[in-house]
Steps between C-alpha positions, in 0.01 A plus 500: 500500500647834425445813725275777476598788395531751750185712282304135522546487868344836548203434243436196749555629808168763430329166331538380858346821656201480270534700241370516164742532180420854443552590877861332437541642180424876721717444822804362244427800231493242238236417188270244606608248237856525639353366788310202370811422275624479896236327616510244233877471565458424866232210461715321236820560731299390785294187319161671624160500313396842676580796691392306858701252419799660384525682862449161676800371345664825508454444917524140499874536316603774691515794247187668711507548826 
């Protein structure tokens, strides 16, 4: 498994504090395709089917805290 990129840990961190993609896309001052380009990075990097899951692993793994 590679690592996230430091970007992709941010991107997941607010995923884990419940926000939406355009909330993300606002607190990073990015587009909001940039962040599902992240988002879609993240689940393949993390083998997750969704956003929930993703965060579980993320925690499970240790990349969340």
């Amino acid at each position: 498994m590679q690592e996230l990129t430091e970007r992709e840990l941010e991107v997941l961190r607010l995923m884990a504090e419940g926000f939406g993609n355009r909330m993300i896309a606002d607190v990073l001052f990015l587009a909001e395709g940039t962040v599902k380009n992240h988002m879609s990075s993240i689940l393949l990097e993390l083998g997750a089917g969704d956003r929930t899951n993703a965060v579980l692993r993320a925690v499970r793994e240790g990349i969340l805290r």
